[in-house]
C-alpha positions in Angstrom: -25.9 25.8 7.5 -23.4 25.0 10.8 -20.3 26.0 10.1 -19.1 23.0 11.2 -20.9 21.1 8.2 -18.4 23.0 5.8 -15.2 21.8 7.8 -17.3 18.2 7.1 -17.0 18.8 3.5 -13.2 19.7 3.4 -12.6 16.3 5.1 -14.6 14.5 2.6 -13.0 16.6 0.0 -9.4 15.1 1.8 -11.0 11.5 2.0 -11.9 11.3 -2.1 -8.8 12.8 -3.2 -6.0 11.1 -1.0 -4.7 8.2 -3.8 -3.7 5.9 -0.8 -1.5 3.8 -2.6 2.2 4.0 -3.2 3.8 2.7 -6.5 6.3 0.7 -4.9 7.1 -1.1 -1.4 8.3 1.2 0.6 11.3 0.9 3.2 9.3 3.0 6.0 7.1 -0.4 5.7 9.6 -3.1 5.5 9.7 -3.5 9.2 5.9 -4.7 9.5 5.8 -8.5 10.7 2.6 -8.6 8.7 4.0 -9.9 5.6 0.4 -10.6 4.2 -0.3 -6.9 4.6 2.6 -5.7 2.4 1.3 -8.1 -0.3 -1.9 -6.7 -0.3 -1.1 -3.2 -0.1 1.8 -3.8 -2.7 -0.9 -5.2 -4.8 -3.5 -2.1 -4.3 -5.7 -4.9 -2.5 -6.5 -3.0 0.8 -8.6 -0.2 1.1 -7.3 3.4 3.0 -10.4 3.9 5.3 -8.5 6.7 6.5 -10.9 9.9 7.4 -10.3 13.2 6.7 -9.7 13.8 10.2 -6.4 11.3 10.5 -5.2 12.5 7.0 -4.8 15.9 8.3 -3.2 14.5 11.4 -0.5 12.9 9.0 -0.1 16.0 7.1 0.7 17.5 10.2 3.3 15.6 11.7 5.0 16.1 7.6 4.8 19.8 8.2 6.4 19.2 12.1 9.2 17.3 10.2 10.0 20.0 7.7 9.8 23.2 10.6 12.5 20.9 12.4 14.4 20.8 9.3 14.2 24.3 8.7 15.9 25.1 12.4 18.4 23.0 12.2 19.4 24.7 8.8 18.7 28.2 10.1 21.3 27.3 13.2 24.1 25.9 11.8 24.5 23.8 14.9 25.4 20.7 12.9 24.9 20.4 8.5 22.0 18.9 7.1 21.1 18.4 3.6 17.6 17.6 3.7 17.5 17.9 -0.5 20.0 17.0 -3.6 20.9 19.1 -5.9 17.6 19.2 -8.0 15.5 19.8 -4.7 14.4 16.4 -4.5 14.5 14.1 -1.6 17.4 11.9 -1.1 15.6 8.3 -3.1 17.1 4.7 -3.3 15.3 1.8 -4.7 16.1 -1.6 -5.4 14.5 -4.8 -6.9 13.7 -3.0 -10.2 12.6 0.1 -8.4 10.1 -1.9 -6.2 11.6 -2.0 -2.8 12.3 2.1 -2.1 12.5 4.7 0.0 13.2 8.7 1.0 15.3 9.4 3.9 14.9 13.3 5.3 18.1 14.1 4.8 22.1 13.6 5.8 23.7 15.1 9.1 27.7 16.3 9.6 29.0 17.7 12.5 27.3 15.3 14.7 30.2 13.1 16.3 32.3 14.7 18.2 35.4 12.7 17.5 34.5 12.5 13.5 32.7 15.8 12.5 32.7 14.8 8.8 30.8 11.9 9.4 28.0 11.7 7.1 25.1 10.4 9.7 21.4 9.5 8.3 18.8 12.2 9.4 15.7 10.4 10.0 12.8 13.0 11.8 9.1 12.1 13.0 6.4 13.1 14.8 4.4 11.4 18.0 2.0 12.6 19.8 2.4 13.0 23.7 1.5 9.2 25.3 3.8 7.7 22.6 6.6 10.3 22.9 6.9 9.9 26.8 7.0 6.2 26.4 9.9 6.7 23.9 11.6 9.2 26.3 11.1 7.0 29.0 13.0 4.0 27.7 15.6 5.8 25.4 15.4 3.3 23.1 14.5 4.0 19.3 14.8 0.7 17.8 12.8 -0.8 20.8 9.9 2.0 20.0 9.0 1.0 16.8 10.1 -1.9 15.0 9.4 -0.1 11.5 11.2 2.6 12.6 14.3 0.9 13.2 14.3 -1.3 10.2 13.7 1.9 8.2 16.9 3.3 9.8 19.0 0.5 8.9 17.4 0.4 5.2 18.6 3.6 4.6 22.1 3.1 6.1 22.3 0.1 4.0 21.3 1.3 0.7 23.9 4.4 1.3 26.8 3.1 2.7 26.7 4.1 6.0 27.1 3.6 10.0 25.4 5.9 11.9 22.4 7.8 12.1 20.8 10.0 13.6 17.4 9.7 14.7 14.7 12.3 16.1 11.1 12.4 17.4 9.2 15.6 17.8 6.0 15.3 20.6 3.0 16.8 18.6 1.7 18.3 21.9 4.5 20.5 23.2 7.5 20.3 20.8 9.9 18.7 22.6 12.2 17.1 21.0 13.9 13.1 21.6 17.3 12.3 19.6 19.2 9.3 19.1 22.6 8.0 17.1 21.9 4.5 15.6 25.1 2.3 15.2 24.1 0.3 11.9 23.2 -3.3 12.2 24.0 -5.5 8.7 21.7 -8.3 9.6 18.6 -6.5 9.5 19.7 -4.5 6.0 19.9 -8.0 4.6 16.8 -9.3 6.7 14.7 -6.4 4.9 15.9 -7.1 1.2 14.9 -10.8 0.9 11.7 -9.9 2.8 10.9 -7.3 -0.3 11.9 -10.0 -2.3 9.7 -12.2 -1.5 6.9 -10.2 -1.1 7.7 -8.5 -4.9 8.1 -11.8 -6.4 5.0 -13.6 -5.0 1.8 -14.7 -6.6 -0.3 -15.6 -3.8 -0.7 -12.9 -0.6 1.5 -15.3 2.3 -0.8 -16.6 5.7 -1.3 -13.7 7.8 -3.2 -12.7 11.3 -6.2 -14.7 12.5 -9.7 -13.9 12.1 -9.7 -13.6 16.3 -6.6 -10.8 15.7 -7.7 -8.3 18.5 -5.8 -5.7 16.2 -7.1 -6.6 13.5 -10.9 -6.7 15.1 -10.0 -3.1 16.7 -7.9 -1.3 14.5 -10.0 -1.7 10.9 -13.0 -1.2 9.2 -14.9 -4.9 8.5 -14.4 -4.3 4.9 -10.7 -4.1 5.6 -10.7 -7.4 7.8 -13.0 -9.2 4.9 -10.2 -8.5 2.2 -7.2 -9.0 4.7 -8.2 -12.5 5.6 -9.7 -13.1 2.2 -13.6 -13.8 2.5 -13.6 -11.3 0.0 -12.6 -10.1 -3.5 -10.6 -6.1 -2.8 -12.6 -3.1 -3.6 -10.5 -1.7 -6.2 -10.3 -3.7 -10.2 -6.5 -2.5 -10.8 -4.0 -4.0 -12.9 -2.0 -4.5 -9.3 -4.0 -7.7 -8.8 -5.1 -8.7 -12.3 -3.6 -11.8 -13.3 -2.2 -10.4 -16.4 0.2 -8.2 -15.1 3.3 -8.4 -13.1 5.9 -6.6 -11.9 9.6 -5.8 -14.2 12.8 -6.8 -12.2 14.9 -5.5 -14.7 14.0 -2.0 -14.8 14.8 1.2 -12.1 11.6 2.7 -12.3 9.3 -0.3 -10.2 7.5 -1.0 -13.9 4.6 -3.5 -14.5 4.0 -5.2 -17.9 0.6 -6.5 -18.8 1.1 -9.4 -20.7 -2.2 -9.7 -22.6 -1.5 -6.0 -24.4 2.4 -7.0 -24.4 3.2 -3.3 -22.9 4.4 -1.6 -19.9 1.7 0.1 -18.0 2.0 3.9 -16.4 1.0 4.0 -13.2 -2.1 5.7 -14.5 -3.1 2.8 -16.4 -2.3 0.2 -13.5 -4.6 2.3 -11.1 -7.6 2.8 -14.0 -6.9 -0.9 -14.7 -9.4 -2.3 -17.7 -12.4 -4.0 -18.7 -10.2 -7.5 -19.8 -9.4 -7.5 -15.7 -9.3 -11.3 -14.3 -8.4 -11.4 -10.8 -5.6 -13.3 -9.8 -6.4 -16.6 -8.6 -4.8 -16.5 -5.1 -7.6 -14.0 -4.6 -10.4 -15.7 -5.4 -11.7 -17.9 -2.1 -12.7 -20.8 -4.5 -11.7 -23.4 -6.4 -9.4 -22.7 -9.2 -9.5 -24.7 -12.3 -6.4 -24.2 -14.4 -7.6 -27.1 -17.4 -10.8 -25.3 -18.1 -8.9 -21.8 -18.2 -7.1 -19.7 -20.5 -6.2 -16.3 -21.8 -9.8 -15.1 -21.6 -11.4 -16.8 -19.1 -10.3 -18.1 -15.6 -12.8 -20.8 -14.0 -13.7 -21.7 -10.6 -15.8 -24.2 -8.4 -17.5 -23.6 -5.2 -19.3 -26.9 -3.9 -21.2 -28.0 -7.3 -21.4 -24.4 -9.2 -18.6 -23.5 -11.9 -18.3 -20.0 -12.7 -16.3 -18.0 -14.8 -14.3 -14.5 -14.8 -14.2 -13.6 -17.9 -12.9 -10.3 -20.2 -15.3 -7.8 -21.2 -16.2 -9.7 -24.4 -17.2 -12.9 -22.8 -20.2 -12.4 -20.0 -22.7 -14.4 -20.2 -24.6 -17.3 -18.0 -22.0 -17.9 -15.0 -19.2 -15.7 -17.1 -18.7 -12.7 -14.7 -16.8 -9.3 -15.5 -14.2 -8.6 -12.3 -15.9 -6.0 -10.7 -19.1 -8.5 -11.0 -17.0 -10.8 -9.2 -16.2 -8.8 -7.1 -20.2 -8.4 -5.3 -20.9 -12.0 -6.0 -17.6 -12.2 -4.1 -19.6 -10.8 -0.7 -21.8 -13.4 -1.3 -19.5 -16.0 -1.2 -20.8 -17.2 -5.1 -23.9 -18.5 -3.4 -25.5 -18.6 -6.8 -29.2 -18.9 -5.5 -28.9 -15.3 -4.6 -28.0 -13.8 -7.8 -31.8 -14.7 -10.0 -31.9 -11.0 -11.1 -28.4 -11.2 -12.4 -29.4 -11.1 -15.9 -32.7 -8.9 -15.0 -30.1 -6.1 -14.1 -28.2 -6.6 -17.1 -31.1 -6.5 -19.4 -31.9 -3.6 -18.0 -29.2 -1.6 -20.4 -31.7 -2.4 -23.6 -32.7 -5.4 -23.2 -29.7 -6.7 -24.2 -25.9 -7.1 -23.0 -23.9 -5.6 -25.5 -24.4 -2.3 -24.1 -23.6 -3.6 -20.4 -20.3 -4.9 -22.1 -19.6 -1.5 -22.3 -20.0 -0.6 -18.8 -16.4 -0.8 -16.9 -17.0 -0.2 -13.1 -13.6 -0.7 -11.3 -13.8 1.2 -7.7 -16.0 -0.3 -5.1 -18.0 2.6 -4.5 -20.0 2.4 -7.4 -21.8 -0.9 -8.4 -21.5 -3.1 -11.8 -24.9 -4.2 -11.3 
């Protein structure tokens, strides 16, 4: 065997056991114009086609961050508490817990004519083409929009006017730094955006099919769920119609209100075999007078179909992750004849298919 084929497996191995998805909307995201995006990744819609390769890259720029928080520490040239007092990352959340983030730390002994001003530490990572371009123009905010809005979350959210922030070139260390003056407008800018975004039931309009960075930057089944010609890989309770997020909570809760419970995030990732999509999902005709608790039915041209919980499949009555494949078909119903061939198969009959819960897209319900 190459040794090369066993470095293959520890990126597969890095590929099947990176989660992807955050529990909340993060500030270090808020800043992306692509509101439809933060919908769908808020609601564990889009898939991380991330290879092992770039998830190690990541990892690495983390592990840049923390060396430069270790020097500054171990050289006392200005204070930086990068941890509170339970070793934990500096956190503030709003919206019930939704809308969060982490900041790297807190700087003193960074103004000159106020040394006990508390500044925001804010560190990344670039690697040498996008570093140069940053030193080049001296400009922070103007670098990265979701940088800068990040910045300004976190000076919201703590009270405070400056920051402080610094950009390490992966390729030969160097180091660009920056003091941000804090800008209101964009603190208040970012929270109604999260609102909206948190409180939505449909994913808003987003890029065009013809998006060249759409087209270049993402897998095809990314674009298909993005611009909605398809049903998301993933049966969560994120996009069941059951479930919603708590506003009156801290701890970015979601209640499914068919079980009448708060769910763990566990739960909300394994979701369950009563799943119905939510309806802004589903590129067809939604019927609300022929729906209800169990069922949720839909038209495309003259066929009606049904997705239905576990204990309802039958003719046209299709499980979520069903839906889901007939949903890469666009329902054309002509094309699914062995349906009920494939479900016989379990015994002849369905009862023992009703048992069958397939939620992730890389297995198959069929």
């Amino acid at each position: 065997m190459s040794s090369a084929l066993l470095f293959e497996q520890i990126d597969q191995w890095i590929e099947d056991n990176n989660e992807g998805q955050r529990g909340h909307l993060g500030m270090s995201q808020i800043g992306d114009e692509d509101e439809r995006k933060l919908w769908l990744q808020y609601h564990w819609c889009l898939p991380s086609d991330f290879k092992g390769r770039m998830l190690r890259l990541f990892d690495l720029g983390n592990r840049i961050e923390d060396q430069l928080v270790h020097f500054v520490k171990e050289s006392e040239v200005f204070d930086l508490s990068a941890v509170d007092a339970e070793g934990n990352q500096y956190r503030a959340s709003f919206l019930g817990g939704h809308f969060g983030g982490s900041c790297d730390g807190f700087a003193k002994r960074v103004v000159p004519e106020d040394p006990e001003q508390i500044l925001v530490f804010e560190s990344k990572s670039a690697n040498d083409k996008r570093w140069k371009e940053l030193n080049k123009s001296g400009d922070y905010q103007g670098w990265s929009r979701s940088y800068k809005w990040q910045l300004h979350c976190y000076m919201g959210c703590f009270g405070l006017t400056k920051s402080m922030a610094v950009v390490v070139n992966k390729n030969d260390s160097s180091i660009y730094s920056e003091i941000v003056d804090f800008e209101s407008s964009i603190w208040e800018q970012a929270q109604e955006k999260a609102q909206r975004i948190i409180t939505s039931d449909a994913p808003p309009p987003g890029k065009s099919e013809n998006d060249w960075e759409l087209k270049q930057w993402n897998t095809s089944r990314y674009r298909e769920i993005y611009l909605g010609k398809r049903l998301p890989g993933s049966v969560n309770c994120r996009n069941c119609h059951s479930s919603s997020p708590v506003m009156d909570g801290t701890d970015a809760a979601w209640r499914c209100a068919r079980f009448n419970k708060e769910l763990t995030i566990e739960e909300q990732r394994a979701g369950c075999r009563d799943h119905r999509w939510m309806p802004s999902l589903v590129k067809a005709d939604f019927v609300p007078e022929e729906s209800n608790d169990d069922v949720m039915t839909y038209r495309v041209g003259i066929f009606t179909f049904h997705n239905v919980t576990a204990d309802k499949l039958g003719d046209k009555h299709f499980s979520s992750p069903e839906m889901r494949e007939l949903s890469k078909i666009e329902y054309r119903f002509g094309d699914t004849a062995d349906l009920e061939k494939l479900r016989n198969f379990f015994d002849g009959t369905l009862e023992d298919f009703k048992k069958i819960q397939v939620m992730n897209e890389d297995r198959t319900p069929f």
